[in-house]
Residue, then its C-alpha position, 0 to 999 in steps of 0.5 A: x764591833x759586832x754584826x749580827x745577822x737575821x734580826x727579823x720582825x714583822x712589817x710594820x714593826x712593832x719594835x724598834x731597832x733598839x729593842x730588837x738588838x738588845x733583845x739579840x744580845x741580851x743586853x741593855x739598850x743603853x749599852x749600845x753604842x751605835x748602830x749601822x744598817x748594814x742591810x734591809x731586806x724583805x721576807x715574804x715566803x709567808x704572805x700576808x705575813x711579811x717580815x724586815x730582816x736586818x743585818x747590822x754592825x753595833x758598837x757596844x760600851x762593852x762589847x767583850x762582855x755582851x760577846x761572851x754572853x753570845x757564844x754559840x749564836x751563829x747570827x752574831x759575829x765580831x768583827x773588824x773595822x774594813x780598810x780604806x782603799x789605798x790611794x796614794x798619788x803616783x810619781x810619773x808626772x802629768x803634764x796636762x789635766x786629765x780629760x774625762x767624756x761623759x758625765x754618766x755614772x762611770x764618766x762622774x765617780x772617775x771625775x769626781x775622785x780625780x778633782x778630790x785628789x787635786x787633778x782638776x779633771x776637764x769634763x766634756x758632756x756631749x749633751x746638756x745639763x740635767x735641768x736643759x735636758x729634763x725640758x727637751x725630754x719632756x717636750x720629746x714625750x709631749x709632741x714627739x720633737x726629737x733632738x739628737x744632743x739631748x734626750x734620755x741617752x744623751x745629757x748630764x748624769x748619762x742614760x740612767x737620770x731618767x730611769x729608776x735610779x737603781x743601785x743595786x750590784x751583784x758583786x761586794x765590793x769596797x768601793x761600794x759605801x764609798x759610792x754610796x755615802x757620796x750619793x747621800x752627800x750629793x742628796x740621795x735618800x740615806x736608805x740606800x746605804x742599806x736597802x737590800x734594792x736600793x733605788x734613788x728615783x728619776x726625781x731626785x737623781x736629776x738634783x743627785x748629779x747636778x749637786x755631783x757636778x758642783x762638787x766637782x767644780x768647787x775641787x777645781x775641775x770643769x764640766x762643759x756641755x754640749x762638748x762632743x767628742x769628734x776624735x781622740x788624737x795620738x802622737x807617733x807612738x800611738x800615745x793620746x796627745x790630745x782630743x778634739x771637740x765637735x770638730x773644731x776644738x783641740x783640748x790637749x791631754x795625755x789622760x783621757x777617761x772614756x765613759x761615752x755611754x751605750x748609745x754613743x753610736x758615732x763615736x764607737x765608729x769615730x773610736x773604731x776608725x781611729x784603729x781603737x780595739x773593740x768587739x761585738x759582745x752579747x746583749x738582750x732585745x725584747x719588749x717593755x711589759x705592764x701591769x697594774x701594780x696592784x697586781x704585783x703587789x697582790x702576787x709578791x705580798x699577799x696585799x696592797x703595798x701600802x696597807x703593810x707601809x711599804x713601797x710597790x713590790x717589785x720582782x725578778x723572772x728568769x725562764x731557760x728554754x730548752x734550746x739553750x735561749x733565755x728571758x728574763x725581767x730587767x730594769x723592772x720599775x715599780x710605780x713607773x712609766x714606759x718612757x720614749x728613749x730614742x737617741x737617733x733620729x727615725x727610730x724607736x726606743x723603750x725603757x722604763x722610768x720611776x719616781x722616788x716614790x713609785x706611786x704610778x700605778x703601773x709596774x713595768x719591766x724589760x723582757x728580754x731574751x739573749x742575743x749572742x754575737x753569732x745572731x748579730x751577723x755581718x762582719x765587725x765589731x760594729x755589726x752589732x750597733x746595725x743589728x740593734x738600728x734595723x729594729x729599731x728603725x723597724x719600730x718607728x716605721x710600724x708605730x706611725x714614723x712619730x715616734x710613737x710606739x709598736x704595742x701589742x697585748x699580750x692575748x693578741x702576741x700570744x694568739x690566744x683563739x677567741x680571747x679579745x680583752x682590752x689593754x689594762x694599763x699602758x703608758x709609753x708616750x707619745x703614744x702607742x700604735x696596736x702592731x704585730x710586735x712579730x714583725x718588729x723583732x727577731x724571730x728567735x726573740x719572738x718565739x723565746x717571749x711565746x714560750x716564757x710569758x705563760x712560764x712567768x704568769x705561773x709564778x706571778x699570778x696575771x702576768x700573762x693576763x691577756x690584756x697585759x701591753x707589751x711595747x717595743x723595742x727594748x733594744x739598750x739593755x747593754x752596750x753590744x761592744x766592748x773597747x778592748x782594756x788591759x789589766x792596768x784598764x788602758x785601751x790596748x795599743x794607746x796609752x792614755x785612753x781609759x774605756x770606762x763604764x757600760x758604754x766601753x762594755x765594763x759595767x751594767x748599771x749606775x753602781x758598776x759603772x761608778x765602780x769602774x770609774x772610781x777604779x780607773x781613777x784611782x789607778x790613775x791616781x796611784x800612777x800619776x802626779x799632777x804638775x804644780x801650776x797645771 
């Protein structure tokens, strides 16, 4: 097989795929075999001029022959099919079926790879499924009722079913097309096997994990909702023996995969009174931002997407101040919404949320600064969740204490003498209350979001436009403890227990939370062999 690399041409294109290819080769397109996007990304160092660029695998009729002809052509490469992750079941034995907690990224590629391999995984969801959650949540977003077991952290498919849907990672790992090709089977668009960002969009990822969820049951496992887990049970040896559900049920299992999420505030203090490792680890807080996506578009492309057929341009900004703090853009949500994400009562939280088809109108970000553990304060791993509470209980008191949220325009924040320019595009519902966003975060954080804002406005033109809404507080961008895990991912000093994903502080994001739980599964796997009759 040969990947060929840097196949460029104009958006829209003018050839197809084919065309290109054979062109690159010197062949015929009858001697193409196959073809495999391998990735699909966008040049628009040029604009207006904006080209694809493609990397691709092909088959060929006769490949030793087009090889020849290539030699010296540093984009085209032989090379050989990737092995199959090894997974081979163990031979220690498994008297009881494995528990996993939570049906987030992490919690559902660990369930869903267990029950391919016959373990028959029971699956405990604190909150509700996807479809029950979607009313509650949209109903929160209308009124302002707030239900604390079901909201945009809490629920089947985990925080990310009411996001963007982005399935991009930093890292190339083998578990990747695997990830991938089970979320097209599960109805993902396929695009996202080679899109350079891919994204599945907060509409269909709800059809996505729901059709997961079935999957997992038609392999024999279970899922069950509304399942809070209240303790994780030891013997003597400190060994999980069982856990107990909303008090009351006692499930027993020697296997428990942990995959609780970032807002599972009561049960890292459950974990944490139980004697289970953990540490405070750095986060981010900030604000979410707002512009007119045709702005964006303006800025990255040169154009309106649509006029060159593509989707609404996104962007990614980093500024290092020189006092060692740092902002940066995070979960950028093109054609989206500022989405209310509260999972407490009496408290604000943002986050942005996009469709498929990003077709808003708005662009929104995270705007964040670093917060390290020695800002946090106090004493304890847990310092860190009280940290992220009093700003966020700060938030809902200042947006009117019914959850609406604090806003602010940038021109205002900014303190900019003599400038009053009326917000342009905002979103967040169920509201917005024009506050001091000063006063509902961290003095530091305050002052990096000062000194990057007109930073950010010189690469991206209107950036900082003084009309420009910021709303807060963007408190979840990752979970602020991590649950202690050896090399063979066991909680330190329980055997049985396995912290998975972002809320165990692991993961960031649906595609390295789903690694991780694949991972952890196929450790368990290797390891274990499930009783006949179990």
């Amino acid at each position: 097989m040969l990947r060929i690399l840097n196949i460029r041409t104009k958006v829209p294109m003018e050839k197809t795929l084919e065309k290109l290819i054979s062109y690159k080769l010197h062949c015929n397109w009858q001697d193409i075999a196959d073809i495999c996007i391998v990735r699909r990304s966008i040049d628009a160092r040029r604009k207006p001029r904006i080209y694809f660029v493609f990397t691709v695998d092909v088959r060929l009729k006769n490949e030793k022959e087009v090889y020849a002809r290539c030699q010296g052509d540093k984009d085209v490469r032989r090379i050989t099919e990737p092995h199959p992750v090894s997974i081979v079941p163990g031979t220690l034995a498994l008297p009881k079926r494995p528990v996993v907690v939570g049906t987030g990224p992490a919690g559902m590629a660990a369930a869903f790879l267990l029950a391919q391999y016959g373990y028959r995984p029971i699956v405990l969801e604190r909150g509700c499924d996807v479809d029950t959650r979607t009313g509650h949540v949209e109903e929160f977003w209308k009124t302002g009722r707030f239900r604390a077991a079901s909201n945009v952290q809490f629920g089947e498919g985990g925080a990310g079913t009411f996001s963007d849907g982005k399935l991009t990672t930093r890292v190339n790992h083998p578990l990747i097309p695997m990830i991938l090709k089970k979320f097209v089977e599960a109805g993902a668009p396929e695009e996202i096997m080679y899109a350079y960002n891919p994204h599945v969009g907060t509409d269909i990822l709800r059809d996505v994990v729901k059709n997961m969820r079935h999957a997992i049951e038609k392999m024999g496992g279970n899922v069950y909702f509304n399942q809070c887990v209240t303790a994780v049970n030891r013997d003597a040896a400190g060994t999980v023996r069982s856990v107990t559900v909303n008090d009351s049920k006692e499930i027993p299992t020697a296997i428990v995969v942990l995959g609780i999420g970032h807002s599972a505030r009561d049960t890292y203090h459950m974990l944490y009174d139980k004697g289970i490792a953990m540490e405070r680890k750095p986060f981010a807080m900030g604000v979410r931002i707002e512009h007119p996506q045709e702005m964006v578009d303006q800025s990255q492309y040169g154009c309106p997407a649509a006029e060159l057929g593509l989707d609404a341009a996104d962007y990614a900004l980093v500024y290092h101040g020189k006092n060692g703090r740092s902002a940066y853009s995070f979960c950028m949500c093109p054609g989206g919404v500022v989405v209310a994400a509260a999972s407490e009562e009496g408290m604000v939280v943002t986050n942005g949320m996009s469709l498929y088809h990003r077709d808003s109108g708005i662009a929104n970000s995270a705007l964040v600064v670093n917060v390290s553990t020695e800002d946090i304060g106090g004493t304890g791993p847990l310092a860190a969740i009280e940290f992220q509470r009093h700003y966020e209980r700060l938030a809902f008191e200042a947006g009117g204490r019914n959850y609406c949220a604090p806003a602010q325009t940038v021109g205002d924040f900014l303190k900019r003498p003599g400038v009053q320019a009326d917000p342009l595009v905002y979103s967040y519902k169920p509201g917005v209350a024009w506050v001091d966003l000063h006063t509902v975060l961290p003095d530091f954080v305050s002052a990096t979001l000062e000194q990057a804002l007109p930073y950010f406005g010189r690469h991206i033109h209107g950036f900082d436009h003084s009309g420009v809404v910021m709303t807060g507080v963007e408190s979840r961008t990752s979970a602020p403890v991590r649950i202690l895990r050896g090399e063979d991912r066991v909680a330190f000093g329980v055997p049985g227990l396995y912290p998975v994903g972002e809320g165990a502080g692991y993961a960031g994001g649906i595609m390295s939370a789903s690694i991780d739980g694949m991972e952890t599964a196929i450790e368990i796997i290797n390891k274990y062999k499930l009783l006949e009759g179990i």
